[in-house]
C-alpha positions as CSV (number, residue, x, y, z in Angstrom):
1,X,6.9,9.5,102.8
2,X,6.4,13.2,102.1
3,X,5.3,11.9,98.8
4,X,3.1,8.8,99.8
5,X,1.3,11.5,102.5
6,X,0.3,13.8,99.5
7,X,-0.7,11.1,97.1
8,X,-3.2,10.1,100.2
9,X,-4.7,13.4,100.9
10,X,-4.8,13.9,97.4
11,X,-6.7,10.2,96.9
12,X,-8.8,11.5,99.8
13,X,-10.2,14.8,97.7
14,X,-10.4,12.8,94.5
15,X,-13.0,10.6,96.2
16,X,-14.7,13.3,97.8
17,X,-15.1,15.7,94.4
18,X,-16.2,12.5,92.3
19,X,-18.3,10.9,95.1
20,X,-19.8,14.3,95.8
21,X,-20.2,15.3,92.2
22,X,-22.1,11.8,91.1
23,X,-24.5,12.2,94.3
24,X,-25.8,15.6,92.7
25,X,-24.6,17.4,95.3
26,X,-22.9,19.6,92.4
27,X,-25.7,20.4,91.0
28,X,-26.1,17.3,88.4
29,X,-28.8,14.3,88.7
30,X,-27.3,11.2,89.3
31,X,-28.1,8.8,86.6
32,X,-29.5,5.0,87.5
33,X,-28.3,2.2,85.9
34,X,-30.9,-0.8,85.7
35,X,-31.3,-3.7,87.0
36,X,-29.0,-2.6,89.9
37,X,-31.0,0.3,90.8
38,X,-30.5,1.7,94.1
39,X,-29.3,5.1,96.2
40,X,-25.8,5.1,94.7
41,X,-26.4,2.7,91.4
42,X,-25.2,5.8,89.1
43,X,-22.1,6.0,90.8
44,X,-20.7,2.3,91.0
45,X,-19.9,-0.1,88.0
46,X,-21.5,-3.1,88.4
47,X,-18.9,-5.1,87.1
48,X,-18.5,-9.2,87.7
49,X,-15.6,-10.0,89.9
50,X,-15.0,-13.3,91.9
51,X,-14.2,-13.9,95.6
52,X,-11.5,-15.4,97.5
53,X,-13.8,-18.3,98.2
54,X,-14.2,-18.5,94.0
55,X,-17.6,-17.3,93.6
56,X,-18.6,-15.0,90.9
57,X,-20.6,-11.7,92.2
58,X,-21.6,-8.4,90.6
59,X,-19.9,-5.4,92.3
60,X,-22.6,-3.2,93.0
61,X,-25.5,-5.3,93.1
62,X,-24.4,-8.1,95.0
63,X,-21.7,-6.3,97.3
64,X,-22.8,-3.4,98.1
65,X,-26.5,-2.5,97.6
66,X,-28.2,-1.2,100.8
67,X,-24.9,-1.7,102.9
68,X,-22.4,-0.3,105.1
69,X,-19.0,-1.4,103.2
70,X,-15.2,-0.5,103.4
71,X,-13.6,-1.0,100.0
72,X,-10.0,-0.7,99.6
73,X,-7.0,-1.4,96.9
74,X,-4.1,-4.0,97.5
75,X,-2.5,-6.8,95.7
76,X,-0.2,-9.9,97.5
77,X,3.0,-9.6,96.2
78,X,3.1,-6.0,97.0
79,X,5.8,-5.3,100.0
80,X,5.7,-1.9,100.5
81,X,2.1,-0.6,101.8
82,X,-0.3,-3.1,101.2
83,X,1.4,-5.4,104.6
84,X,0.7,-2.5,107.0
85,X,-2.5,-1.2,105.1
86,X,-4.4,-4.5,105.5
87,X,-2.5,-5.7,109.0
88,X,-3.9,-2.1,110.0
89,X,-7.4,-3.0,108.7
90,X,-7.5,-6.3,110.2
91,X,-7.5,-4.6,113.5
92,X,-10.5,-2.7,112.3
93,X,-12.1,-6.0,111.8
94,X,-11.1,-7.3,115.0
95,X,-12.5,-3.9,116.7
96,X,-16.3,-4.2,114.7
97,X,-15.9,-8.0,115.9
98,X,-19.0,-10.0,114.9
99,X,-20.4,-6.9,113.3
100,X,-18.5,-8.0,110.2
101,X,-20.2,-9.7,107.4
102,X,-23.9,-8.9,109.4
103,X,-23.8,-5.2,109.5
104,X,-20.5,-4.0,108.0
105,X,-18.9,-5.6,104.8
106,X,-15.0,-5.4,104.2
107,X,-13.7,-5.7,100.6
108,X,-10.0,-6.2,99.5
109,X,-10.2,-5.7,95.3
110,X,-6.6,-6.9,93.6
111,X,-4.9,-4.5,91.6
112,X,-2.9,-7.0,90.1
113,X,-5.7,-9.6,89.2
114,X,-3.4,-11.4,86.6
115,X,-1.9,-12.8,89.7
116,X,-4.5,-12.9,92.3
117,X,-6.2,-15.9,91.6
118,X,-8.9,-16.5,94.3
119,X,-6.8,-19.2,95.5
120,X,-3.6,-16.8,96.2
121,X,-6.0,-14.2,97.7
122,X,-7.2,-16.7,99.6
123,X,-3.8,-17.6,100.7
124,X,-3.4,-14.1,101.6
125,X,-6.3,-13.4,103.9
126,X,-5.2,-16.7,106.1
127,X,-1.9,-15.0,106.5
128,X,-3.3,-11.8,108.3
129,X,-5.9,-13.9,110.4
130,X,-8.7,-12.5,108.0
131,X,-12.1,-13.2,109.5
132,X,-15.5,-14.2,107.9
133,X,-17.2,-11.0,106.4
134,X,-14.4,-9.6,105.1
135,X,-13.8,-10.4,101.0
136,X,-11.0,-10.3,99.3
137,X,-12.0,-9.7,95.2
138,X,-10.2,-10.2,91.5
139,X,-11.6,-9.9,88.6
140,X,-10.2,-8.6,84.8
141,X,-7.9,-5.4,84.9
142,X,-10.0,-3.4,82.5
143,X,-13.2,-3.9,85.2
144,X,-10.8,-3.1,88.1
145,X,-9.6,-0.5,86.9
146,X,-12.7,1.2,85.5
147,X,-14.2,0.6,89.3
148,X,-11.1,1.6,90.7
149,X,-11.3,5.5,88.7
150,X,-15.4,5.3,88.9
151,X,-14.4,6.1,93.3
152,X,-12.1,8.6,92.2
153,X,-8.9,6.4,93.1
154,X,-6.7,7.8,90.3
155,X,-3.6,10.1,89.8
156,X,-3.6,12.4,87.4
157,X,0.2,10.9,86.3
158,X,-1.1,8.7,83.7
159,X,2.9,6.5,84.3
160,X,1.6,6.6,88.5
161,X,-1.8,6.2,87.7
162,X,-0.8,2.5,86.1
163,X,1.8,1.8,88.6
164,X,0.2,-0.4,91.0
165,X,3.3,0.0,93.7
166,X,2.0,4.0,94.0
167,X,-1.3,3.5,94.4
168,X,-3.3,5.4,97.2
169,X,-3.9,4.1,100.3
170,X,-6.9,5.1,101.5
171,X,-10.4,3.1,102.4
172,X,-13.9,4.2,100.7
173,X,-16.3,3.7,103.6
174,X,-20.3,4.6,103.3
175,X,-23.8,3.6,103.6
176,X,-25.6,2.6,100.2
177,X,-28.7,3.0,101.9
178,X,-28.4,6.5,103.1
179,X,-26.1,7.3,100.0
180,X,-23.3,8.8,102.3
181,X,-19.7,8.1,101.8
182,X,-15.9,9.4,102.5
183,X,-12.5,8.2,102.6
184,X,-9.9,7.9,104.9
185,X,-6.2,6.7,105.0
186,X,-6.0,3.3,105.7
187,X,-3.0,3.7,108.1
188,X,-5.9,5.8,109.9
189,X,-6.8,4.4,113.7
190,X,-8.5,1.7,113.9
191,X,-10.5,3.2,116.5
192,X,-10.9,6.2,114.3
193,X,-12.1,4.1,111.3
194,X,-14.7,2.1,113.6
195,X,-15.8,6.1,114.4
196,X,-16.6,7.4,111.0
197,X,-18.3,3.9,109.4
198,X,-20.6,5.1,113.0
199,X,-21.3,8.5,111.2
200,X,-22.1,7.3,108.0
201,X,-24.2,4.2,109.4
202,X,-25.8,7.0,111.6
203,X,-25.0,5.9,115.4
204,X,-22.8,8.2,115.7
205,X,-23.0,12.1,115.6
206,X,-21.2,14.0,112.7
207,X,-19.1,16.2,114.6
208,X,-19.8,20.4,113.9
């Protein structure tokens, strides 16, 4: 536990230095990437994946330009985190209620896509009572993996870093609009996580 706890807070400041870093807030421009040009286009790969309902859709462009997303990691067969990480985001969804899939977007992206056809991701989202608005993703490893690093989601282990079963639980959450984005553990409060996607979408106050 000691171990999974540092891994997190260590996913945690991985996104923030490489989110932070690509926004310019380092001092270096971020770069646009065309046709998919937006706020935070220089920071995403707009790689193809497919849904849980079997369509085919281009990561940044179609998922999450000009919205308020969480993005986390899982794949079904895990049985360690992944059960408690997305039972734990499912109350989220249940908390933003028909917010979901109008205002906020969910997205579940398989880290084992060799196995997680849309069909068995589709599986999986009826077993946790997953509502509309809330996407469960595969795709080829190389482009989940290259999205996966692009947020900052790595370990610097290269044997842990390719070990699916120690990957970082955390959730990405931001605004594409307003370029702002964080990360927090996905075993975080639901109540909590409804909280910060507020300060990002900007209803709530940042607190001092």
């Amino acid at each position: 536990m000691k171990r999974r706890a540092f891994l997190t807070s260590m996913g945690i400041s991985l996104v923030q230095t490489v989110l932070a870093t690509r926004a310019g807030l380092a001092g270096e421009p971020v770069a646009a990437s065309s046709p998919a040009s937006g706020p935070s286009a220089g920071r995403f790969p707009n790689v193809t994946l497919m849904t849980h309902d079997g369509a085919q859709v281009n990561f940044y462009q179609d998922l999450v330009k000009g919205k308020v997303v969480l993005i986390n990691f899982m794949y079904a067969t895990c049985t360690n985190s992944c059960p408690t990480f997305t039972a734990n985001l499912a109350r989220v969804q249940r908390l933003f209620g028909d917010r979901i899939g109008r205002d906020v977007f969910m997205y579940s992206i398989s880290l084992d896509p060799e196995h997680d056809t849309p069909q068995v991701l589709q599986q999986y989202a009826k077993n946790y009572g997953i509502q509309p608005g809330w996407t469960f993703l595969t795709g080829s490893l190389a482009d989940i993996t290259t999205l996966r690093r692009r947020m900052g989601l790595r370990d610097p282990d290269p044997a842990i870093d390719n070990d699916k079963a120690q990957h970082i639980g955390v959730v990405l959450y931001g605004n594409e609009r307003f370029d702002r984005w964080a990360a927090c553990p996905a075993l975080s409060e639901p109540s909590e996580i409804v909280k910060y996607v507020g300060w990002v979408e900007g209803t709530r106050q940042v607190p001092a």
